[in-house]
C-alpha positions in Angstrom: 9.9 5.9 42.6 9.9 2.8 40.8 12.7 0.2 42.5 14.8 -2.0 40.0 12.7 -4.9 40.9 9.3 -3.3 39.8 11.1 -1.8 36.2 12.3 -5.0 35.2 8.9 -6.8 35.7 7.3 -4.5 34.0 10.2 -4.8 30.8 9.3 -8.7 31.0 5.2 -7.7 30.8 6.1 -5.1 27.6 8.3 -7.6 26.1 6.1 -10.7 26.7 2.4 -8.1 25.8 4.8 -7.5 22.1 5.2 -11.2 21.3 1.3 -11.7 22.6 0.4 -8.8 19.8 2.5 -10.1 17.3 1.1 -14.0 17.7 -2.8 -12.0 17.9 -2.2 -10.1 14.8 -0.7 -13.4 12.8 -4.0 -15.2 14.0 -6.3 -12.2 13.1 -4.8 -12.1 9.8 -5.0 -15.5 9.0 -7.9 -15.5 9.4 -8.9 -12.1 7.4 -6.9 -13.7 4.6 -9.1 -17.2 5.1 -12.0 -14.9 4.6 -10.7 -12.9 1.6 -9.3 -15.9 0.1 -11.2 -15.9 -2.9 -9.3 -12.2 -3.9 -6.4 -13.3 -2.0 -6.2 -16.9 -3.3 -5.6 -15.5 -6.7 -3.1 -12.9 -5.8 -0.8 -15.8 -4.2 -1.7 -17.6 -7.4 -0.2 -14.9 -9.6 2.7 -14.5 -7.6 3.7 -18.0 -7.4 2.5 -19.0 -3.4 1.4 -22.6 -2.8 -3.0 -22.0 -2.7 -3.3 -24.8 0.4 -1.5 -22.4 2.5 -2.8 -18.7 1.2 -3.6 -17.8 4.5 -0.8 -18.5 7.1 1.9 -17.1 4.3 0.0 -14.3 3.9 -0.4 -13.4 7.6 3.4 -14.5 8.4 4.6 -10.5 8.1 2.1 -9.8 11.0 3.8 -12.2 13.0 7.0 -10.1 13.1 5.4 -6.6 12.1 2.5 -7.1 15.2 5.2 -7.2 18.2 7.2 -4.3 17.0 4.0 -2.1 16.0 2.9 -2.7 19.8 6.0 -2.2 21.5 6.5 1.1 19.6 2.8 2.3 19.7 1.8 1.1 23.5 4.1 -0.9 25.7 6.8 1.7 24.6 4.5 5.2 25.8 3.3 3.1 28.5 -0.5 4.3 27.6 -2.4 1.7 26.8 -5.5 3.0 25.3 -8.1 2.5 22.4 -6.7 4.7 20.0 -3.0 3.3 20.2 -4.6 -0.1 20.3 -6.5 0.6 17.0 -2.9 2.0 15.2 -1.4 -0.7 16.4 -4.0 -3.1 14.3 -4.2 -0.9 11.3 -0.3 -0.1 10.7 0.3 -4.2 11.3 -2.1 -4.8 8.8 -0.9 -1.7 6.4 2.5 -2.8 7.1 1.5 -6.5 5.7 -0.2 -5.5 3.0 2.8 -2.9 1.7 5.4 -5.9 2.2 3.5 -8.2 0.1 2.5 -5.5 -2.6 6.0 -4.8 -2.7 6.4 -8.9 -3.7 4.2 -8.5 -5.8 6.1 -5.6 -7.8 9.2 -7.3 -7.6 7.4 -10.4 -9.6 5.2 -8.3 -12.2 6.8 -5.1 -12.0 5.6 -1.5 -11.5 3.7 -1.1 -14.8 0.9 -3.9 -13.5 -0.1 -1.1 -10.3 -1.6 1.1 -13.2 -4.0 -1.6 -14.5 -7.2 -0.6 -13.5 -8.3 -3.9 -12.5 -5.3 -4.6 -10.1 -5.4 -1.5 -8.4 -9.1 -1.8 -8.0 -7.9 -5.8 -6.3 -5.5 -3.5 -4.2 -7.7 -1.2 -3.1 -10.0 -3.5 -2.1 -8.0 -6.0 0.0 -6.0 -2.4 1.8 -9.7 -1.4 2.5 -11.0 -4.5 3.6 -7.6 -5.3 5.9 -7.5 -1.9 7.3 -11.0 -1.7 8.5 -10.3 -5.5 10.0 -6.9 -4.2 11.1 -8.2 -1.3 13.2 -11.3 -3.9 14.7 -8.6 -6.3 15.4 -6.6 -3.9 17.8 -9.2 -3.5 19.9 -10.0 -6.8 22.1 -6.3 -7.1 22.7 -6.5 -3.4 24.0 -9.1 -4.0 26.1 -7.7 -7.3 27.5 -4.4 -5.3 28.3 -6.0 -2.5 30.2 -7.7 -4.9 32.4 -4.7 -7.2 33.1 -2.6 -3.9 33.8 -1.8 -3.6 38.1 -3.7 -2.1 40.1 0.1 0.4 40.7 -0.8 1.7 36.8 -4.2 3.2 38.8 -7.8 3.0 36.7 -8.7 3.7 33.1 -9.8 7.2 33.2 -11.8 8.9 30.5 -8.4 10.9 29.9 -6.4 7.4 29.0 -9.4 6.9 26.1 
């Protein structure tokens, strides 16, 4: 049985591995927006973001959506493992990319979704920023396994 000391420590290390996510995500999607910033440069453009700083506005909903995404997905079920590590990249990074195509519809309004050329824009950076998303969760997965105690026993092939 866990004593009140040990269950408190380990709240600190959830809360504390959350904010870690949530900083790793904002860094990991500014700099997927850096490398999309030719597509993304223009879609800040049309809805009225300063260019010189495209990429850390873009990534800024990652730096709130990250820590609650990890909490919820992994410190929360106390399993860390690949899989939850991967949803935890790909829902920050769907969850940023809904929030600012949501600004994006509040500026132009519905009606510019159906244009083939912007949905063909949107489709592109969700695919691009999924597949990066779901990359992204890994390392900090892997990092948070091994820095787990050796109370939470070894990785199995179960915990995969």
């Amino acid at each position: 049985m866990d004593s009140p000391t040990s269950s408190a420590t380990g709240a600190r290390a959830s809360r504390r591995w959350s904010l870690f996510a949530g900083v790793y995500a904002f860094c990991c999607a500014a700099f997927t927006a850096a490398s999309l910033s030719t597509v993304l440069g223009l879609f800040g453009e049309v809805i009225g973001l300063p260019t010189a700083l495209i990429a850390p506005i873009l990534a800024a909903p990652a730096l709130f959506a990250g820590p609650l995404v990890w909490w919820a997905l992994v410190e929360r079920r106390g399993t860390v493992t690949y899989l939850r590590g991967a949803g935890f990249g790909l829902l920050t990074a769907l969850v940023t990319g809904v929030l600012w195509t949501a600004r994006f519809v509040s500026v132009w309004s519905p009606e510019m979704l159906a244009a083939d050329p912007v949905r063909l824009l949107v489709g592109f950076v969700f695919a691009a920023v999924a597949v990066a998303g779901v990359v992204v969760g890994l390392p900090i997965t892997y990092v948070r396994r091994r820095s787990r105690g050796a109370s939470d026993g070894p990785a199995t092939a179960n915990s995969l």
